[in-house]
TORLOMAR-735800 format. One line per field, with one value per residue (C-alpha): residue in one letter; x, y negated, z negated; residue number from 1. Coordinates in steps of 0.05 Angstrom, whole numbers, plus 5000, padded with zeros to 4 digits. Last residue first. Layout:
residues N
resn	[A_...]
X	[X_...]
Y	[Y_...]
Z	[Z_...]
resi	[NUM_...]
end
This chain:
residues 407
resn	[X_X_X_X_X_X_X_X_X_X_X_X_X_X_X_X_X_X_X_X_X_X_X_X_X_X_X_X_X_X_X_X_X_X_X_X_X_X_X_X_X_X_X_X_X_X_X_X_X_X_X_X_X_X_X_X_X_X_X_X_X_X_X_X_X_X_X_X_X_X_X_X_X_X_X_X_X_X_X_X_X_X_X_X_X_X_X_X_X_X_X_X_X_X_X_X_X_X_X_X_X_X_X_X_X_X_X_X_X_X_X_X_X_X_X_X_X_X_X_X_X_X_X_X_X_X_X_X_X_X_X_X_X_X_X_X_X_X_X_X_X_X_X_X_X_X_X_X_X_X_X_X_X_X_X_X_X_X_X_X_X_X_X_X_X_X_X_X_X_X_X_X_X_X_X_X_X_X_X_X_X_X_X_X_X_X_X_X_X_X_X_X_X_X_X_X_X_X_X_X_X_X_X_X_X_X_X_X_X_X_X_X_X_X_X_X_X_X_X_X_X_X_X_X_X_X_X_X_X_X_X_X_X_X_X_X_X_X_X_X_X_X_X_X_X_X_X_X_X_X_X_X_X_X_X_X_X_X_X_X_X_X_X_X_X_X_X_X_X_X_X_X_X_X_X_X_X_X_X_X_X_X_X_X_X_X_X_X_X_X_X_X_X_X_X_X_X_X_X_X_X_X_X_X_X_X_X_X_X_X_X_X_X_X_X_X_X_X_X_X_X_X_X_X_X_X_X_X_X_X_X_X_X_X_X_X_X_X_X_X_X_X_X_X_X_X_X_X_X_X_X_X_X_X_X_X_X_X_X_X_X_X_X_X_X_X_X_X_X_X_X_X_X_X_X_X_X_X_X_X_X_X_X_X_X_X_X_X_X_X_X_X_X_X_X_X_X_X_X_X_X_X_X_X_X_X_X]
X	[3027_2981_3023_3034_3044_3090_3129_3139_3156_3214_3242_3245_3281_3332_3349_3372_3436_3479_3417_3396_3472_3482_3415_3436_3409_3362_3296_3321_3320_3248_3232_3262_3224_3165_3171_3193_3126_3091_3124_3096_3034_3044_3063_3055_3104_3135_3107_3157_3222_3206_3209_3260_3303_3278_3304_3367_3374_3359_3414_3415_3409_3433_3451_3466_3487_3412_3387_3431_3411_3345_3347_3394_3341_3279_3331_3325_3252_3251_3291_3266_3344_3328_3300_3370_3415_3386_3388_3456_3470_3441_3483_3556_3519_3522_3597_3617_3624_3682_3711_3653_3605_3649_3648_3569_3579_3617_3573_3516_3543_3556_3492_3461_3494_3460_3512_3499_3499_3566_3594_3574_3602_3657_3673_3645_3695_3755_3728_3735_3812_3829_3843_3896_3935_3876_3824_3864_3865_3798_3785_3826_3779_3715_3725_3758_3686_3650_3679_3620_3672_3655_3660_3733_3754_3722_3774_3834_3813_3821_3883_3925_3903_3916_3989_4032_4052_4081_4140_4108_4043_4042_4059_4000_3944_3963_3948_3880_3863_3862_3816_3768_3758_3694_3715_3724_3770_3810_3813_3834_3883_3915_3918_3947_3997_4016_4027_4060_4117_4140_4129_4175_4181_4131_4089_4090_4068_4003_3984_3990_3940_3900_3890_3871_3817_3792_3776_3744_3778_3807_3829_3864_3903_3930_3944_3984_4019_4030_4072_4110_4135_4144_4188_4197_4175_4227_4236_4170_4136_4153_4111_4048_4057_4045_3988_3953_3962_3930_3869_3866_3860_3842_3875_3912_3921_3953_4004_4022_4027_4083_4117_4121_4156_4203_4225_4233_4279_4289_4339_4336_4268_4245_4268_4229_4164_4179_4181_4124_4074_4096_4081_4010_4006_4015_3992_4055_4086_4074_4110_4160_4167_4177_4225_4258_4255_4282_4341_4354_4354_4400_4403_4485_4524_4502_4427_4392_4430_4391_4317_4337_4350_4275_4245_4273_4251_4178_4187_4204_4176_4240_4261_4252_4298_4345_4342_4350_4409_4435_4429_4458_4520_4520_4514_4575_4577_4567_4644_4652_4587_4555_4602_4560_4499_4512_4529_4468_4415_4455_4435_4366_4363_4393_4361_4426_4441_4424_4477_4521_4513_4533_4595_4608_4595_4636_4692_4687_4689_4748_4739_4736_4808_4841_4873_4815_4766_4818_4818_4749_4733_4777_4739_4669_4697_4717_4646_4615_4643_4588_4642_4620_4638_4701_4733_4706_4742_4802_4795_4781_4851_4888_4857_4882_4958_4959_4932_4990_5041_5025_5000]
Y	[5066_5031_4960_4957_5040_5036_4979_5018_5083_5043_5013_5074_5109_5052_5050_5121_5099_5158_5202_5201_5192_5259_5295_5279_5211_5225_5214_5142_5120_5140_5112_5044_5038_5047_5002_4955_4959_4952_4895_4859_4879_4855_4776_4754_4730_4768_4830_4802_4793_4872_4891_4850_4892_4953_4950_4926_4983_5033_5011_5020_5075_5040_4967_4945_4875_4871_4890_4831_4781_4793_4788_4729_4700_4726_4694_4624_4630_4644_4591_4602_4599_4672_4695_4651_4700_4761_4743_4730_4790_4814_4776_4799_4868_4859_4849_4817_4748_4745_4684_4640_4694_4701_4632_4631_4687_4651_4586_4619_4661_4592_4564_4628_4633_4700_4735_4789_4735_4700_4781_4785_4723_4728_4803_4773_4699_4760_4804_4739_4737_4663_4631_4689_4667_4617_4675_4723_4670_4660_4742_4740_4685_4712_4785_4761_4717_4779_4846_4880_4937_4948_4872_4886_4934_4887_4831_4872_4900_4816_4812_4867_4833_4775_4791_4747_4789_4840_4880_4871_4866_4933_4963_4935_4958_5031_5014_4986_5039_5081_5029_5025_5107_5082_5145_5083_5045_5115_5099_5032_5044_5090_5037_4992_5035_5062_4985_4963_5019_5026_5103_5108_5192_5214_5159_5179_5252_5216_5170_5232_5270_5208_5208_5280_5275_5196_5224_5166_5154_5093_5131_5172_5124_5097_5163_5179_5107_5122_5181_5147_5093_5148_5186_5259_5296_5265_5299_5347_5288_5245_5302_5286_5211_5224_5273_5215_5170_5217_5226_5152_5122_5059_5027_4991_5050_5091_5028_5036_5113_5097_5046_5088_5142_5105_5070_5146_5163_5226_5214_5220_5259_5207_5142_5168_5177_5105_5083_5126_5101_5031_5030_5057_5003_4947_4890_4851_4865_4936_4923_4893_4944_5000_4968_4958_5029_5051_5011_5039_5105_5092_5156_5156_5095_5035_5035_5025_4955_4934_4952_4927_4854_4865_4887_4827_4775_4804_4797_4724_4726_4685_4748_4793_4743_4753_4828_4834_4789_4832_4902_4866_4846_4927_4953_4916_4925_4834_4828_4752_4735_4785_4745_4681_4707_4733_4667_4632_4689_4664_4595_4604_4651_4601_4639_4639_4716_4701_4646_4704_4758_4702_4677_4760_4773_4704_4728_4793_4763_4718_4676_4602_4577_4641_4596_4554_4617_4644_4591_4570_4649_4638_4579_4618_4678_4634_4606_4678_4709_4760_4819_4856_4788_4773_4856_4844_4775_4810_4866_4823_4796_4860_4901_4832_4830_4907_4891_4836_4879_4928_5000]
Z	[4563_4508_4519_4441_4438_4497_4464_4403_4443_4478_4420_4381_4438_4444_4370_4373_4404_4435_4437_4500_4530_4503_4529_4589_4625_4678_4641_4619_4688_4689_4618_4644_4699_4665_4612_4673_4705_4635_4623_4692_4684_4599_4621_4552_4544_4484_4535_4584_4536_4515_4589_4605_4541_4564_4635_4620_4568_4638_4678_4746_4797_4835_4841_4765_4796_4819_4744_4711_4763_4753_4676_4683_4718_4667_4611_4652_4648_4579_4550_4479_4456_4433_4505_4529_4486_4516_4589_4569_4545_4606_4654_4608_4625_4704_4706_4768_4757_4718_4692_4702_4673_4605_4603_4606_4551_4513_4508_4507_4439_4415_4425_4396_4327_4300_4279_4329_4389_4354_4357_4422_4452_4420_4460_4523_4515_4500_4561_4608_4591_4625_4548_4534_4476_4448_4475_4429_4372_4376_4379_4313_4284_4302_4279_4208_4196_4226_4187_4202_4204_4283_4283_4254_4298_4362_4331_4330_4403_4417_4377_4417_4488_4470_4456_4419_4366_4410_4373_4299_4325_4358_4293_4255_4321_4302_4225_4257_4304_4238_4199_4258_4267_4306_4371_4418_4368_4376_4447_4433_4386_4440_4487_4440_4424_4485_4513_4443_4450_4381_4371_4444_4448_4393_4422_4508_4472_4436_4504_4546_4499_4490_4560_4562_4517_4545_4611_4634_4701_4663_4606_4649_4691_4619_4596_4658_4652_4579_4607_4657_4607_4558_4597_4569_4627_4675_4738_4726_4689_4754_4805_4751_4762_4838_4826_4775_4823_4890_4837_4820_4898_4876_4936_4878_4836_4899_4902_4822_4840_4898_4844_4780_4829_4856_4784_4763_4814_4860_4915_4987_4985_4925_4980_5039_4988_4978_5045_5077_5012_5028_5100_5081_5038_5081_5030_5044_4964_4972_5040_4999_4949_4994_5031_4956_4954_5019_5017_4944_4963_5021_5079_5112_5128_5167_5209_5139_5134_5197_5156_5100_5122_5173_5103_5072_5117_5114_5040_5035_4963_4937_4894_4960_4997_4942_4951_5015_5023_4974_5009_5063_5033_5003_5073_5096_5168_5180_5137_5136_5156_5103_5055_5077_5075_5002_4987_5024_4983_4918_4927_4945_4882_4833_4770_4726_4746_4816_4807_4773_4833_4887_4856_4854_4934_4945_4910_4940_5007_5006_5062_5033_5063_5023_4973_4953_4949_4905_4851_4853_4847_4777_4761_4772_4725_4672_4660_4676_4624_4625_4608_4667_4710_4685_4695_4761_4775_4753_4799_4852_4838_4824_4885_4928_4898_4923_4991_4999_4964_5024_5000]
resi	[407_406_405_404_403_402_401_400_399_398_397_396_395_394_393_392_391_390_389_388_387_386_385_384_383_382_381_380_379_378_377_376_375_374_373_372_371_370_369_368_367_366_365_364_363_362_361_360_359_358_357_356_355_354_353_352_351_350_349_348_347_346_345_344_343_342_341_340_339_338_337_336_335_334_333_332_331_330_329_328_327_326_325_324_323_322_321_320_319_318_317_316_315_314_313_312_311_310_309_308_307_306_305_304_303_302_301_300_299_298_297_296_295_294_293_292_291_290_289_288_287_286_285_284_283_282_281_280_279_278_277_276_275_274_273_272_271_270_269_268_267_266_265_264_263_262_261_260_259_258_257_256_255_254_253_252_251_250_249_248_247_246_245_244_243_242_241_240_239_238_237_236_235_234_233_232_231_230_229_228_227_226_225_224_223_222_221_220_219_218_217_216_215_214_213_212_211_210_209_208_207_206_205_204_203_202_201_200_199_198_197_196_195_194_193_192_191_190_189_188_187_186_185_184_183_182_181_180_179_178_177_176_175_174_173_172_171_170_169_168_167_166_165_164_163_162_161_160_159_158_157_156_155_154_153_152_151_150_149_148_147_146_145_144_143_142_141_140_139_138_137_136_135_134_133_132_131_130_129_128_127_126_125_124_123_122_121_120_119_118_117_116_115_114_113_112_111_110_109_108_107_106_105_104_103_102_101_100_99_98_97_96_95_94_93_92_91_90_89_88_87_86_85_84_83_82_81_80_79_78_77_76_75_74_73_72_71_70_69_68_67_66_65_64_63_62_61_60_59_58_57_56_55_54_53_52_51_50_49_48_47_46_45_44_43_42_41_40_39_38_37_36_35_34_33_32_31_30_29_28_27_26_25_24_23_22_21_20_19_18_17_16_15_14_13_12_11_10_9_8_7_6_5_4_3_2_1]
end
């Protein structure tokens, strides 16, 4: 080896030995130095200059320094690989696939090329493209990241079943992950099979017992079952590592309704809306616990905002309906009514049902009660025997009003 070459290995390896320490101070006045003595044409010098103002956040800078070593040496995949990235970072991600896309033609099959062209088609809304990219990248080279990613795009076409397969394939590479295995429970819970979620959500725990995601998922399920003060002690560890989260003091809250707990209820789903003021299912939760506590403006209020923030949710329109019929605005409550039962589609809800039925015959308007009386009791038919007698309240209501309308 040539003095020359052998007085360049020591140099960059200075500057490398600088970087992995994180001095980057001394670092940028040592690639000062050499960039003034090789005329600006050093290319690992510009490659690590690059790396640290990406470090500090200066992505437009970093993507010209990485352009300007891939200038200097246009075949090296790992310049390219860069200017990728950073364009990724500045959401120019049609820029970056075409980047990734020439440094794939170098050297032999890139994991990481494929997975950040995964990422940016993911990012483009071309989700086919993304599946073929990242199922490229686990054939090259099995990662966990990869995986995470490919279900994360079969979640947003709400394909769950494909999801759940992909995160099943991880557990096989990695079956002690816990970010992969809350993600299971998570995907679970939303397909409603809360057995097997918790399941997921238990062995992600005995891996990560401080993960404030599992946790609060978790908590919620066993919210679900009404073990409040258990959820609780679950919900006391995730506020150690996550105290911030509204998402931790709204189920707070709904524990301590469920312990008619109000005053506490109110003011940790206040804080959760303070943390998380565009959440509508915070203003939903206050709203029900201001429409059980009797405090009717406010419950509108939250409700309304609940509305605003989501407009989607039929029974956020029925509670409403609900909460006008005790403000004595009863033809605004017969609207929310509609609206409530036309969000519902088919075969709708039968509570919603009930509840205009009962606001009707308060009316006065008994033809039109009875015609909802009966559509509820149909709807109410088809339920198992389960759902039947979830709340018994809903029976008793029903027979009373048949008995007052003689149906």
């Amino acid at each position: 080896m040539s003095s020359l070459a052998q007085q360049r290995d020591k140099r960059n390896y200075a500057l490398h030995l600088l970087y992995t320490r994180q001095e980057f101070d001394e670092c940028l006045k040592q690639i000062d130095k050499v960039l003034e003595e090789t005329d600006g044409l050093c290319e690992y010098a510009i490659y690590i200059k690059a790396l640290i103002m990406r470090h500090r956040g200066k992505i437009q800078e970093s993507l010209q320094l990485f352009q300007q070593a891939t200038a200097i040496n246009p075949h090296n995949v790992a310049n390219l690989k860069q200017v990728g990235r950073s364009l990724y970072l500045l959401g120019k991600h049609k820029a970056a696939v075409d980047v990734y896309e020439e440094a794939a033609k170098f050297g032999a099959p890139d994991w990481e090329i494929m997975h950040n062209k995964g990422l940016c088609f993911m990012y483009l809304k071309l989700y086919d493209r993304a599946i073929e990219s990242f199922r490229v990248a686990i054939d090259i080279q099995p990662h966990d990241s990869t995986f995470l990613q490919l279900g994360k795009v079969y979640s947003m076409m709400d394909d769950y079943g494909q999801a759940i397969n992909v995160y099943m394939e991880a557990l096989e590479h990695s079956p002690e992950n816990p970010e992969i295995l809350t993600t299971l429970g998570l995907l679970f819970l939303r397909t409603n099979d809360n057995s097997r979620a918790f399941d997921y959500l238990s062995t992600s725990l005995t891996h990560d017992p401080r993960n404030p995601r599992t946790i609060l998922a978790a908590g919620s399920i066993i919210q679900d079952h009404s073990d409040m003060d258990v959820a609780l002690v679950k919900y006391r560890v995730a506020a150690v590592q996550t105290p911030n989260s509204p998402q931790l003091w709204n189920n707070i809250g709904m524990c301590f309704f469920g312990k008619q707990r109000y005053i506490a209820a109110i003011a940790c789903l206040k804080k959760a809306l303070y943390l998380g003021p565009f959440e509508w299912i915070i203003s939903y939760n206050l709203g029900l616990v201001h429409l059980h506590t009797g405090q009717y403006a406010s419950a509108f209020h939250y409700f309304s905002a609940s509305v605003n923030l989501k407009p989607d949710f039929a029974h956020s329109y029925m509670y409403l309906a609900v909460t006008l019929a005790r403000l004595d605005d009863f033809e605004n409550a017969c609207a929310a009514y509609e609206k409530a039962i036309q969000m519902a589609g088919a075969p709708g809800e039968p509570v919603f049902h009930l509840n205009y039925a009962i606001l009707l015959y308060n009316q006065k308007q008994t033809d039109a009660a009875r015609a909802h009386l009966a559509h509820f009791r149909s709807l109410f038919a088809e339920l198992d025997e389960e759902a039947r007698r979830a709340d018994p309240e809903v029976a008793e209501q029903s027979a009373l009003l048949g008995q007052l309308l003689g149906v």
